[in-house]
Structure formats: structure tokens, C-alpha cells
ZAGUBA-594799 format. One record per residue (C-alpha): residue in three letters; x, y, z. Coordinates in nm, 4 decimals. Last residue first. Example, Ala and Ser with C-alpha at 12.3 -4.5 7.8 and 13.67 -1.06 7.14 Angstrom:
BEGIN
ser:1.3670:-0.1060:0.7140
ala:1.2300:-0.4500:0.7800
This chain:
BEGIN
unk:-1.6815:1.6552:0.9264
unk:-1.3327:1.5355:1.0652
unk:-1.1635:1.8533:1.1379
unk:-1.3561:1.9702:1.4593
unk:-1.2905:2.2554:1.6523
unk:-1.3554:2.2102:2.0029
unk:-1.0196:2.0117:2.0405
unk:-1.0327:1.7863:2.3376
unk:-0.7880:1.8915:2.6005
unk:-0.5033:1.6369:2.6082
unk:-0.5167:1.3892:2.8812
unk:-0.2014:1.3000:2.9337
unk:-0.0916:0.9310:2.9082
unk:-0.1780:0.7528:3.2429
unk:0.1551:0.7267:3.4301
unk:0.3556:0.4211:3.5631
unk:0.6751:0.6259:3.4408
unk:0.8107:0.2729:3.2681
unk:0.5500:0.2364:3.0741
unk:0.4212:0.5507:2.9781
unk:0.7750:0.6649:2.8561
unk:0.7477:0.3723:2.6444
unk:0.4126:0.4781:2.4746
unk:0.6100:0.7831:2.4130
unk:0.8725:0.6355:2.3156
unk:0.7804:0.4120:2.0742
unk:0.5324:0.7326:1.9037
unk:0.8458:0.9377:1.8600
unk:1.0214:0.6123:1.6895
unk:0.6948:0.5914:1.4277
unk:0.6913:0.9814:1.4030
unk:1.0256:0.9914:1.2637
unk:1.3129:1.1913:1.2080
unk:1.3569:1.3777:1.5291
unk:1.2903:1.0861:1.7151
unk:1.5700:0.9081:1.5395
unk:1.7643:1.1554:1.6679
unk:1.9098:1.3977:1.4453
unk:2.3352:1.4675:1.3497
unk:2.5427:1.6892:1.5573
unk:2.7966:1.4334:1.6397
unk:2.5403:1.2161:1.8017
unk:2.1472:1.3464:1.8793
unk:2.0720:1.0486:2.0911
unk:1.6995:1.1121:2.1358
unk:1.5856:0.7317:2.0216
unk:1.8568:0.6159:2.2646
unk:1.7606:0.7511:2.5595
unk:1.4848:0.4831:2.5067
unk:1.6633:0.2071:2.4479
unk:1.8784:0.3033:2.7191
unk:1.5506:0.3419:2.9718
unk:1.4298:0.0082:2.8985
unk:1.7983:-0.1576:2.9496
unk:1.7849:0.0000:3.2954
unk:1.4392:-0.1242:3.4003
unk:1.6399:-0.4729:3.3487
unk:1.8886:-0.3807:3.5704
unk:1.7028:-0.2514:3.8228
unk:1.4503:-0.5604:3.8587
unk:1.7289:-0.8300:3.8812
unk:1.8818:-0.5594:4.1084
unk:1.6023:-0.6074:4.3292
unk:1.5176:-0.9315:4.3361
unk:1.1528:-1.0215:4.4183
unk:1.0679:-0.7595:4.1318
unk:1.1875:-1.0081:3.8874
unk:0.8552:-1.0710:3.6940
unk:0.7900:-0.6928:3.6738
unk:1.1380:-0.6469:3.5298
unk:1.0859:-0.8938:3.2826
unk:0.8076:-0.7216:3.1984
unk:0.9895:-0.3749:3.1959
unk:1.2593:-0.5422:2.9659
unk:1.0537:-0.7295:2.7119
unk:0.8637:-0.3516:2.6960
unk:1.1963:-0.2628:2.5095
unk:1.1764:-0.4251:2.2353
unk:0.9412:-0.1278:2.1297
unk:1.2022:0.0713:2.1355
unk:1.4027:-0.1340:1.8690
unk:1.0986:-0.1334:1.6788
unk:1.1228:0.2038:1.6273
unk:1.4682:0.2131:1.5640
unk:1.4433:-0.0481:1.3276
unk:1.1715:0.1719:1.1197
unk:1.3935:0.4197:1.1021
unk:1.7084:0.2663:0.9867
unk:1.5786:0.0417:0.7353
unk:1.8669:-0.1143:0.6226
unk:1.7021:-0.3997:0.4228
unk:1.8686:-0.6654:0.6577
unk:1.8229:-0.4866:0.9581
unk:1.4104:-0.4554:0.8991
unk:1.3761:-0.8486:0.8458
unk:1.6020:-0.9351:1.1208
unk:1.4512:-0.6714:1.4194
unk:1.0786:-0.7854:1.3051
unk:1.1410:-1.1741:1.3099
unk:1.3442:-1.1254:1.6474
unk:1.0558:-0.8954:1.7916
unk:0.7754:-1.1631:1.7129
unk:0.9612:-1.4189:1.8980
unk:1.0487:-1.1964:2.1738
unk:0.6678:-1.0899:2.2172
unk:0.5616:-1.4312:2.1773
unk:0.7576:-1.5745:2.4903
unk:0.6555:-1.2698:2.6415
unk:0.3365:-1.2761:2.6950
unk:0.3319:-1.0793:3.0098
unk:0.0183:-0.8680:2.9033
unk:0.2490:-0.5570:2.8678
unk:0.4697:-0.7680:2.6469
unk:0.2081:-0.8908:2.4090
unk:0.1348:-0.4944:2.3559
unk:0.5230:-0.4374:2.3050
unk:0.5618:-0.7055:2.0373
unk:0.2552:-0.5937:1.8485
unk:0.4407:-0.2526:1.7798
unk:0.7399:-0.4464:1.6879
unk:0.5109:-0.6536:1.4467
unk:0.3741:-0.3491:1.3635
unk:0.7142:-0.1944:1.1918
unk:0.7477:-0.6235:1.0336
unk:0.4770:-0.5963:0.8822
unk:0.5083:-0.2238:0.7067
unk:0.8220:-0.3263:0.5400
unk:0.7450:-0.6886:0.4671
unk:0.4080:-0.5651:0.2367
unk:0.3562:-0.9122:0.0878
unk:-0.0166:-0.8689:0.0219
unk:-0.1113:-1.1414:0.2634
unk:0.1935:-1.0406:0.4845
unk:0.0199:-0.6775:0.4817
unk:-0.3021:-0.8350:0.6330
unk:-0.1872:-1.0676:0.9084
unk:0.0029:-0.7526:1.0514
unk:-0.2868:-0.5523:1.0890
unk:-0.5303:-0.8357:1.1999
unk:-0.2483:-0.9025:1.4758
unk:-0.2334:-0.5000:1.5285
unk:-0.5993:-0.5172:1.6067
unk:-0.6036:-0.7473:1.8377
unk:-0.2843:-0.6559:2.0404
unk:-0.4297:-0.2924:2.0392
unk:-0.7266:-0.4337:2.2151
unk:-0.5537:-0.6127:2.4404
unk:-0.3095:-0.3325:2.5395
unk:-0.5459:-0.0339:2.5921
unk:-0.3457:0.2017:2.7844
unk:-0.3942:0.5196:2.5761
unk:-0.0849:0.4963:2.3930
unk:-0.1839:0.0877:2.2609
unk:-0.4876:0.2072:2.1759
unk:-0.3449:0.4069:1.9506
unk:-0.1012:0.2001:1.7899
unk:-0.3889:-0.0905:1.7085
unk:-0.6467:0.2335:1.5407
unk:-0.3225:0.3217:1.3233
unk:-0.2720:-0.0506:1.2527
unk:-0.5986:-0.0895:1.1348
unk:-0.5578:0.2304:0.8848
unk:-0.2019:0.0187:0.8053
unk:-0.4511:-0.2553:0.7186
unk:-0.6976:-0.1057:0.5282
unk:-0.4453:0.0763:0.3538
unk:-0.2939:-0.2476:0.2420
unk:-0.6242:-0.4340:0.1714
unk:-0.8167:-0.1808:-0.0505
unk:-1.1261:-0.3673:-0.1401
unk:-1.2695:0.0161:-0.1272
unk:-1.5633:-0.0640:0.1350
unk:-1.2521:-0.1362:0.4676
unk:-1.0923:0.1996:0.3216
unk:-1.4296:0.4187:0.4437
unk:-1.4952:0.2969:0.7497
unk:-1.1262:0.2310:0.8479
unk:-1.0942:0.6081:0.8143
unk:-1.3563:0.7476:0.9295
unk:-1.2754:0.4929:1.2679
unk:-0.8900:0.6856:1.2651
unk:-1.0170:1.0188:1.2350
unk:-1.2964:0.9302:1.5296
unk:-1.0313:0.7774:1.7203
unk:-0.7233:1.0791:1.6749
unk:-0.9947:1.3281:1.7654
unk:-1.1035:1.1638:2.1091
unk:-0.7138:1.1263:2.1756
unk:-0.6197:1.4586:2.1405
unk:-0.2491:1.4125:2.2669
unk:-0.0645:1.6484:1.9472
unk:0.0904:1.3283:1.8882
unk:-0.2559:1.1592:1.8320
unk:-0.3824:1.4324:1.6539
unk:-0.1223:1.4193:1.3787
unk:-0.1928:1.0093:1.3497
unk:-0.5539:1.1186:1.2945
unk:-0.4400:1.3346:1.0786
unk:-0.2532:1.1159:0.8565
unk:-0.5447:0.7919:0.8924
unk:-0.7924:1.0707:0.7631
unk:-0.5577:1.1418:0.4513
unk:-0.5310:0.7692:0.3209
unk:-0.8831:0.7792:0.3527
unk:-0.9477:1.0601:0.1716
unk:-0.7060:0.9891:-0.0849
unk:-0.9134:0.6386:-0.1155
unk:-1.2168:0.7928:-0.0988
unk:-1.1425:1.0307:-0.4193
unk:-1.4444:1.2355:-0.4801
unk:-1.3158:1.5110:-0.6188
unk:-1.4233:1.8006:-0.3843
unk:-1.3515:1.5195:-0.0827
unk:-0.9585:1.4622:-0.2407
unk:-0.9360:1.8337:-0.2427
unk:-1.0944:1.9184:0.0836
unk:-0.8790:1.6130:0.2242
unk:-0.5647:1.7542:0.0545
unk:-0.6300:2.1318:0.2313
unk:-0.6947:1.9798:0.5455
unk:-0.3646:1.7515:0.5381
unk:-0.1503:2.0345:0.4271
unk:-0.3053:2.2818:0.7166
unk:-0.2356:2.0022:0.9254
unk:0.1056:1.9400:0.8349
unk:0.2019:2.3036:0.8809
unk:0.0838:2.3372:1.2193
unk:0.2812:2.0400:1.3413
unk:0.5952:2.1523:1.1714
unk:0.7998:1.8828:1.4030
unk:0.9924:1.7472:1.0495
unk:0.8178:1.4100:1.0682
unk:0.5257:1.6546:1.0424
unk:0.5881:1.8845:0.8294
unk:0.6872:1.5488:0.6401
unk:0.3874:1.3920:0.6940
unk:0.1973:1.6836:0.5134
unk:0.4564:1.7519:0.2338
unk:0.2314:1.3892:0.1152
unk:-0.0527:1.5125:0.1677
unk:0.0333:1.8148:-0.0615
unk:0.1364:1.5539:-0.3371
unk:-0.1590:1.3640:-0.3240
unk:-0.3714:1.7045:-0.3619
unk:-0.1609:1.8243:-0.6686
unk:-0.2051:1.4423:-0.8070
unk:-0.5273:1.4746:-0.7823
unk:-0.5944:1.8319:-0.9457
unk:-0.3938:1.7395:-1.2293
unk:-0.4509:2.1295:-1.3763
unk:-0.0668:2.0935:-1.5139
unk:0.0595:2.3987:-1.3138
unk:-0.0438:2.2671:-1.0288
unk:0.0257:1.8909:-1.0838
unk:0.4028:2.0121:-1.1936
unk:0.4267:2.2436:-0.8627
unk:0.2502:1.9533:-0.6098
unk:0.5730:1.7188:-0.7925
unk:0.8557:1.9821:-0.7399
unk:0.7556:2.0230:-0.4088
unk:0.7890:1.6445:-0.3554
unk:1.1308:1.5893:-0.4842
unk:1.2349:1.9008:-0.3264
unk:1.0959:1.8106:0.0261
unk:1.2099:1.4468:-0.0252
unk:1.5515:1.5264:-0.1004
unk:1.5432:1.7124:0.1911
unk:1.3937:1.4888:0.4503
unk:1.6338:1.1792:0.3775
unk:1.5147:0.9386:0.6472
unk:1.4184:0.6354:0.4401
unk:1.0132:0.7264:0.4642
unk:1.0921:1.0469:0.3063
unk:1.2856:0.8790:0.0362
unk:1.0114:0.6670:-0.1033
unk:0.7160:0.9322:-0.0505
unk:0.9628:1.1906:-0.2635
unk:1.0519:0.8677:-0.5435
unk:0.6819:0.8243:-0.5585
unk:0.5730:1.1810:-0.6198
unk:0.8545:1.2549:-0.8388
unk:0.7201:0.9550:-1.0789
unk:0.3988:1.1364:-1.0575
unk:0.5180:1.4538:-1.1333
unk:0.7344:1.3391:-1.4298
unk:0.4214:1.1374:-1.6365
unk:0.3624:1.4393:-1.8271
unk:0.7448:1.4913:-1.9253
unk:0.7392:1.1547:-2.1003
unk:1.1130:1.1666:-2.2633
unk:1.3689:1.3193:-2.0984
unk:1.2111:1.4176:-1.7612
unk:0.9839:1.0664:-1.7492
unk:1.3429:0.9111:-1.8188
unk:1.5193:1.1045:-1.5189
unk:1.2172:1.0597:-1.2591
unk:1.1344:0.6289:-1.4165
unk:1.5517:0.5684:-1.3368
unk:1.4999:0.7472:-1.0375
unk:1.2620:0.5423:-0.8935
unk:1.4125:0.2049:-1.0203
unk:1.7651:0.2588:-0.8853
unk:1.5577:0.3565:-0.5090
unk:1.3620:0.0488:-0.5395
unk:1.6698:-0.1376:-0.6109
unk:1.8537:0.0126:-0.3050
unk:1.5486:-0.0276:-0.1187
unk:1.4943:-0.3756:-0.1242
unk:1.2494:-0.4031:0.1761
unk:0.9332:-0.5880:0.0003
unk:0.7220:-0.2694:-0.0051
unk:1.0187:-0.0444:-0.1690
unk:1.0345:-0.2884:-0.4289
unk:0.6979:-0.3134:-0.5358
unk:0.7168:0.1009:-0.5675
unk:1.0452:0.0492:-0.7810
unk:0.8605:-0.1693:-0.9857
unk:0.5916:0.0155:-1.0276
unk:0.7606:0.3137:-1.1444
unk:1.0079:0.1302:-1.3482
unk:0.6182:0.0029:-1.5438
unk:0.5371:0.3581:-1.5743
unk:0.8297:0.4542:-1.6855
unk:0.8649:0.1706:-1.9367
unk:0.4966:0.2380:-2.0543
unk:0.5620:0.6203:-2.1185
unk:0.8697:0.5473:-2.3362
unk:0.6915:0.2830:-2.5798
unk:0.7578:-0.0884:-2.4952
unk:0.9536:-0.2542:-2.8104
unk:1.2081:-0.3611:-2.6420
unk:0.9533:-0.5365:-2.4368
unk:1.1649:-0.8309:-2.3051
unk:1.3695:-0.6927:-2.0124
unk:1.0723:-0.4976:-1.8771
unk:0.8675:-0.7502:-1.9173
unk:1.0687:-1.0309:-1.6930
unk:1.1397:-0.7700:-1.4249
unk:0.7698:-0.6905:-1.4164
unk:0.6827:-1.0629:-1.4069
unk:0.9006:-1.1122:-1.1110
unk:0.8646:-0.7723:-0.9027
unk:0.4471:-0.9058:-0.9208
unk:0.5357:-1.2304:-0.7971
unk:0.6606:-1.0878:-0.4928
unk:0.4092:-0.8466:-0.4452
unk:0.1329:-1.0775:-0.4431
unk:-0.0321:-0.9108:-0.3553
unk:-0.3776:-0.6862:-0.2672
unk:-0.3518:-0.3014:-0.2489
unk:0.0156:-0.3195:-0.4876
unk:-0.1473:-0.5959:-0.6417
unk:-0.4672:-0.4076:-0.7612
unk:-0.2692:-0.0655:-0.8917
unk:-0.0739:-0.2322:-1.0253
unk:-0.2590:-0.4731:-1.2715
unk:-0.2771:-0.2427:-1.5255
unk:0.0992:-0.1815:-1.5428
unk:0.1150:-0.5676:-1.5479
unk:-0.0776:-0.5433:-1.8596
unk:0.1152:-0.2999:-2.0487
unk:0.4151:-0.5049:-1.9795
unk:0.2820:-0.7643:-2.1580
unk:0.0977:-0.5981:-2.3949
unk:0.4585:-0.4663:-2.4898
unk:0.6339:-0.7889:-2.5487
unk:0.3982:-1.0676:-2.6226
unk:0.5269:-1.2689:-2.2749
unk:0.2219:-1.4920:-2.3267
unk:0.2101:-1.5113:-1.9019
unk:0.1149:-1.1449:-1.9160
unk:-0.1629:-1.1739:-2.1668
unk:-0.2980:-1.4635:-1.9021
unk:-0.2569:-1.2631:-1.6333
unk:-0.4862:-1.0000:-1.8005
unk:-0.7736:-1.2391:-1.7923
unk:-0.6944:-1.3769:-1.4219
unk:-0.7354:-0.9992:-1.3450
unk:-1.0656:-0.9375:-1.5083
unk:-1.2806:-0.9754:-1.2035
unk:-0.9999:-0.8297:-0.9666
unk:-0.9906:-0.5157:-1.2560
unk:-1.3204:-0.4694:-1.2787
unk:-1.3557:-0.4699:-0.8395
unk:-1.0983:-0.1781:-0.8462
unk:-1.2773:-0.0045:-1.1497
unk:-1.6091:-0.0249:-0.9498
unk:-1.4399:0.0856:-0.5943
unk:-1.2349:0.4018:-0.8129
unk:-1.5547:0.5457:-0.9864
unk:-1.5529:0.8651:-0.7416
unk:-1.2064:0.9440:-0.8501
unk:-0.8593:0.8516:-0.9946
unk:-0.9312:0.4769:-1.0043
unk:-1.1169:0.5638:-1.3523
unk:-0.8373:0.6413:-1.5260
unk:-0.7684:0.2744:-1.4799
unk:-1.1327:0.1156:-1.5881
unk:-1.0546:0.2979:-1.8993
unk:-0.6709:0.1664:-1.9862
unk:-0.8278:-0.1846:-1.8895
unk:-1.0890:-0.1613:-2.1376
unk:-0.8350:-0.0885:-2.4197
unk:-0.6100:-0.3815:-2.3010
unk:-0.8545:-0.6330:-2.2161
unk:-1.0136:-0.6149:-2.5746
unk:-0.6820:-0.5698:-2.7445
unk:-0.5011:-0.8798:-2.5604
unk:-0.8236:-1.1004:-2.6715
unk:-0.8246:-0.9792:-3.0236
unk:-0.4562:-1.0509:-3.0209
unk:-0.4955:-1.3996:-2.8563
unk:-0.7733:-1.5090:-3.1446
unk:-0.5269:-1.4179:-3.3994
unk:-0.2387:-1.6147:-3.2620
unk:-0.4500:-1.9186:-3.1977
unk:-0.6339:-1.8762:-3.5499
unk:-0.3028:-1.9074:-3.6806
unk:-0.1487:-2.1618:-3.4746
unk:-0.4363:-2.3748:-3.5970
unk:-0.6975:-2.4474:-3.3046
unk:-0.8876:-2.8017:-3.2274
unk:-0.6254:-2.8411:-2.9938
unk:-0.7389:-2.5758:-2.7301
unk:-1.1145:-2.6702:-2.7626
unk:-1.0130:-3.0017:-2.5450
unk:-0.8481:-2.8567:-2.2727
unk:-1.1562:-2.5653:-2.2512
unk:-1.3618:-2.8768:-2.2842
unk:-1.1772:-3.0541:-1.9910
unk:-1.2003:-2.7024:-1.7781
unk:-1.6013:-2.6474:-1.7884
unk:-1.6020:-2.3185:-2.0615
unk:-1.6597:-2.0038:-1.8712
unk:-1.9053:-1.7163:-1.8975
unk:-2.0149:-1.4506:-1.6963
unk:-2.3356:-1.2646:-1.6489
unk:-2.3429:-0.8963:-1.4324
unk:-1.9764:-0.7932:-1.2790
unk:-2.0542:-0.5847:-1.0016
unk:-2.3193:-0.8374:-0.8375
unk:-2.1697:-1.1101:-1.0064
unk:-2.4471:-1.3412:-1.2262
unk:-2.3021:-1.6794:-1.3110
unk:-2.2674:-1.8854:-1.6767
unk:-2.1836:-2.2387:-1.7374
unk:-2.0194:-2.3399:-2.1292
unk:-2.0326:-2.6897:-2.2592
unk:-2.3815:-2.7501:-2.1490
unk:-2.5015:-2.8187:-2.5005
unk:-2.7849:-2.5006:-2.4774
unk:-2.4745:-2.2959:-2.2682
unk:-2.2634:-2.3430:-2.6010
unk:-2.5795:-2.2792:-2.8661
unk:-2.6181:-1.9332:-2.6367
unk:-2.2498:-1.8640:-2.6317
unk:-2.2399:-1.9193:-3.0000
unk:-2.5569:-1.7727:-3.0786
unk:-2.3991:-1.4423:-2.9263
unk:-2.1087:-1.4427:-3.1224
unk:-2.3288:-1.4414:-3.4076
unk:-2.5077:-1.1568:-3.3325
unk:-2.1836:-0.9214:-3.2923
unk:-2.1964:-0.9552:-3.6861
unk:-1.8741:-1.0908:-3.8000
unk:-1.6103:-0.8625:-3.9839
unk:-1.4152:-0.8672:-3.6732
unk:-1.3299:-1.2011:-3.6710
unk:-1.4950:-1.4445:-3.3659
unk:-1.4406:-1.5345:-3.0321
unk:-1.2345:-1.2080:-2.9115
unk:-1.4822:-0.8706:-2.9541
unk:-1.8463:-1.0218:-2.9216
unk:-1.7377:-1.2618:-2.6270
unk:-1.5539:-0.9886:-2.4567
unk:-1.8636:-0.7613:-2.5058
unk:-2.0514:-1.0841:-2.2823
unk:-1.8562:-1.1257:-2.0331
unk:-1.5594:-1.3370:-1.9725
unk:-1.4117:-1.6369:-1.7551
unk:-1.1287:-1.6737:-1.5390
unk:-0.9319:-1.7137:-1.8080
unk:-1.0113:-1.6930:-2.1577
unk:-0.7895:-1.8445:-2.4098
């Protein structure tokens, strides 16, 4: 019944009936571990666990009626299930690391209540688990078994089912489905409006983040105003400072430099005052990227480093790895191509392991054009062609465009390798220079891709670099420091 083993208050609260004495439970384990049917270990975080060796686990399973199977799987589902809705509220402050590592102990626990497809506890454990598999994978799996429980638990109550369309819709949006993330997302805003009105500000949250990263600034702005107004006037604290971040990138993506960094101070003060790394974190990595395009370079490093060294303690692989990427992107502006190749290959490595295609194959590109400037171009264009497929297939406008830019160091290198022939040499330097008047293209009145996003702005400027020959400018240091 257990899996991956269990501790001792999940020994006193599944093994036996309630109306036991927690005592005997104990004697159990004991008289177990005395026969050397059970072995225990000591976890730093998770103190003594237990686990039967696999052939008497095997064995112990057929000893059981299907009643005391059935009753001994409910005690187990309630024991995970209450202690898992504690260790969750938890990840909303300074607590977060020990309910993280909880829930990675207990994880192969609450699969197990997932793969008994009991209706509700199912889904209620795979809302759990969300938080852990959308930092760590697999996401793939993940879209499965929430699929699965949300067509099975008719008897799921209204909060669970948005939550659980939440997280699907999130999932979604990592693995580049976006028209199913985007059904999802506002399926969990309309029925959280209806029905769960204190969950609405976080499901706004998630569909604003969703369609600010596909392009559509205004929806997001409302969506996301709408979300810092409901945590406001709710006392959520959190959410009112992950919501202002949030409007931060897109001041920015919207050129309101001075208005994303007042957002971005006043969420880091919040998520400090709380005790939230993770929001702090998250929040470092968005200023330091807001540095970088203002051209303090000093700033945009020490942000960045904050960053990693505070994400890299949280077991939080995804933002880990986009805070990586974020160092990788920025080297890669200032002229620093083998080290940005380095750290955009741990980058990219990273988000496959959790599944994240979306963000993969954006610093793939990014990877692309630091092979390139070393002249490795047979891995450049192989990496570019994975990137430039993946991204066109889910439509993803923006983050194509950036990597289309990219694709455009292949050019200048083969440029450099055909300088012997002049219009070899011309002709490629002029493919370089259309992919990059083509992230301003303002056609019929409508943005440039530049004008949209910071990821296509940050292309071209390291591609502007490139083919100008120039160092990037210097950027006066800021005397005033944000970071402390």
C-alpha cells in the first residue's frame, strides 16, 4: 500500500483501525524491523522511514481481504491527503523549501492514490502534486493523469475542478498546446467566478501570465489588474505581490521601463516582508533582465547571481533553469560566447528534464547563436531546426521570432568563412540584416515583434552587436542599488 516508504504518524494513522492505540502500530514496525521484513533510513528532512523489502510487500498484498484492502487504502488516502493540504499552504512563504522537499518524499505515496483512480482523492492528489511537477516533470505525464481525473471525479467539489483546470491549463501552456491551455484557463476564470469566487484571482493570475507571454497585452493587463485588485481587497498579500510582478514584465514588454521597476521593487519588498524566496527569486531574474535592457550590465549580473543563489537551494528546477538561462543570455550581450554556450546548455538540459518545450526550445535559439559565434555551426543549425519546428507548430509567434533572429548568427559565420569571396560574404551578411529588419517590421499598422517582446528585443540587440563589430555600450553603472 505504501509506496516509497512512510514515516512513522503514517504508520500510526494507515496500518491499523482507528480505535487502536497508536502503541500498537508501533510494535508492529518494531516486531517487523526485529524479523527483518521491514528496513528503515534516516533523511535529513524527512527523519526515519520505513519500507517493506519488495517480495514481502508482494507477498503481504495477498494475505488482504478486499475489505481490509479498501479500508486500509482510505486511511492511507486520508493521511496523505490532510497532510498534503498543510505542507501546501505552506509553499506560500518562508516554509516553502521544507514543504517542497515533503512533498518529493511523499510523492511516490500520493502517486499511488492517483493510480487508484478513487474519484476525488484522485484529483485532489494531483492538485497536490503541482506545484512539484510543474518545478520538476514530468509534465507530460502529469496532463495525462489530470485529464484522466478530471473526467472521472464527478464527484470533485467546485474548488478542486478549478484548481485542477488550473493546472492543467498551466501544464499545457509549458508543453506548447496553447489552444488547450488557453480552453483550460478560462474554463477555471469563468467557473472560479460562478462558483469558487476566492480561488478567481489566482486563476486570473495564470490566464494574465498565459496571455501576456502569447502577445495579447491587453487582455493580459485586465486579466492581471483584476487579479492584484481581488488579492488587495482580499488581504492575500502573496498573490497581490505575484500579481504586481507580473504587470511588471508587461510595463516592460510594453517599453514602460520605469513602471516595471517600480512594480518589480514593490513585489520584491513584498515577497522579502513575507518571506517568499521563490517570488523573490522569480523577481530578481525580472530585474535583472530590466537592467540588462536598460545596458547596466554590473546590475543585471549581481541580480541575476541573487537569483541563481537563492532558486538553485529551493529544489526548484524550472526557475533554476530559466534564472540560468538569464545569466547564459547575458553573457552572450556582453561578448561572452563560451560562457553563455555553457550555461544555456545546462539551461536547456534542465527544462527538457521537466518537459518545459516552450522555454527549451526559446534557449535553444539563444544557444544556437553562441555555437555560431564560435563557428560551430553544424550544431548551431541542428539546434535551430529543432527550436524553429517545435515553436511553429504550437504557434508561438513571439518566441519564433526570437529565435528566428537568433538564426541569424548562421549567416554572419558563414559570412566570416566566405570572406575570400566577396559576394559569398555580402549575401550572407544580407540575410542577417533581413532577419533583423524584420523584428521592427511594424506592417499595416500593427507592432513589431520587438515591440512585443523583450526576448526578440534582446535577439537583436545581441545581433546588432554582431554584425556592427561593436562592443555593447557600456552603460553607466547605476549608483543606486536595487539588489540589497
Amino acid at each position: 500500500m505504501f509506496e516509497g516508504g512512510f514515516d512513522r504518524p503514517a504508520a500510526e494513522a494507515v496500518l491499523l483501525d482507528p480505535d487502536e492505540p497508536p502503541k500498537v502500530a508501533l510494535e508492529l514496525v518494531q516486531g517487523l524491523l526485529d524479523a527483518s521484513l521491514l528496513v528503515s533510513r534516516e533523511g535529513e528532512r524527512t527523519g526515519t522511514r520505513y519500507a517493506p523489502y519488495v517480495s514481502v510487500a508482494d507477498f503481504a498484498r495477498t494475505q488482504r481481504t478486499d475489505a481490509e484492502r479498501r479500508a486500509s487504502e482510505a486511511r492511507h488516502a486520508e493521511h496523505y491527503l490532510e497532510h498534503a493540504r498543510n505542507e501546501t499552504a505552506k509553499l506560500r512563504g518562508r516554509s516553502a523549501s521544507a514543504a517542497l522537499g515533503w512533498l518529493a518524499a511523499e510523492e511516490p505515496n500520493l502517486a499511488a492514490i492517483v493510480r487508484r483512480g478513487t474519484g476525488a482523492s484522485s484529483l485532489e492528489a494531483l492538485v497536490r502534486l503541482d506545484p512539484l511537477r510543474t518545478l520538476r516533470g514530468p509534465l507530460d505525464r502529469h496532463d495525462a493523469e489530470l485529464t484522466h481525473a478530471l473526467e472521472t471525479a464527478n464527484d470533485a467539489p467546485a474548488e478542486l475542478l478549478v484548481k485542477a483546470r488550473n493546472a492543467r491549463g498551466r501544464a499545457r501552456a509549458l508543453l506548447a498546446r496553447p489552444e488547450e491551455a488557453e480552453t483550460d484557463l478560462r474554463e477555471a476564470a469563468r467557473s472560479a467566478e460562478v462558483d469558487v469566487p476566492a480561488e478567481l484571482d489566482a486563476a486570473l493570475l495564470d490566464l494574465g501570465v498565459f496571455l501576456r507571454a502569447r502577445g495579447r497585452m491587453g487582455e493580459a493587463a485586465e486579466a492581471l489588474e483584476r487579479a492584484a485588485a481581488l488579492a488587495t481587497l482580499s488581504h492575500d498579500d502573496l498573490s497581490a505581490a505575484s500579481a504586481r510582478a507580473q504587470l511588471g514584465i508587461l510595463r516592460k514588454e510594453q517599453g514602460d521601463l520605469a513602471g516595471a521597476r517600480r512594480a518589480y521593487e514593490s513585489a520584491l519588498a513584498a515577497f522579502r516582508g513575507l518571506g517568499d524566496l521563490r517570488g523573490e527569486g522569480r523577481t530578481l531574474c525580472d530585474l535583472g533582465a530590466l537592467e540588462q535592457e536598460e545596458r547596466a550590465f554590473g546590475s543585471a549580473r549581481a541580480a541575476f547571481d541573487s537569483a541563481l543563489s537563492i532558486l538553485s537551494t529551493l529544489g526548484d528546477v524550472r526557475l533554476e533553469a530559466i534564472a540560468r538561462s538569464d545569466s547564459g543570455c547575458l553573457a552572450l550581450e556582453v561578448g561572452e560566447p563560451e560562457r553563455a554556450e555553457e550555461e544555456l546548455g545546462r539551461a536547456v538540459a534542465m527544462l527538457e528534464s521537466v518537459g518545459d518545450r516552450r522555454y527549451a526550445a526559446l534557449f535553444r535559439g539563444a544557444r544556437a547563436a553562441a555555437l555560431a559565434q564560435l563557428d560551430r555551426i553544424e550544431e548551431a543549425s541542428e539546434l535551430l531546426l529543432g527550436a524553429s519546428v517545435a515553436l511553429s507548430r504550437a504557434g508561438d509567434r513571439l518566441f519564433l521570432g526570437a529565435v528566428e533572429v537568433h538564426g541569424a548568427h548562421l549567416a554572419i559565420a558563414r559570412a566570416r568563412g566566405a570572406e575570400s569571396e566577396v559576394a559569398g560574404s555580402a549575401a550572407f551578411r544580407a540575410k542577417a540584416e533581413a532577419k533583423l529588419a524584420a523584428a521592427y517590421l511594424r506592417a499595416d499598422g500593427a507592432p513589431a515583434l520587438a515591440d512585443l517582446s523583450d526576448d526578440v528585443r534582446f535577439a537583436a540587440r545581441v545581433l546588432e552587436r554582431a554584425l556592427g563589430g561593436a562592443e555593447p555600450p557600456a552603460g553607466a553603472e547605476r549608483s543606486e542599488k536595487h539588489l540589497v
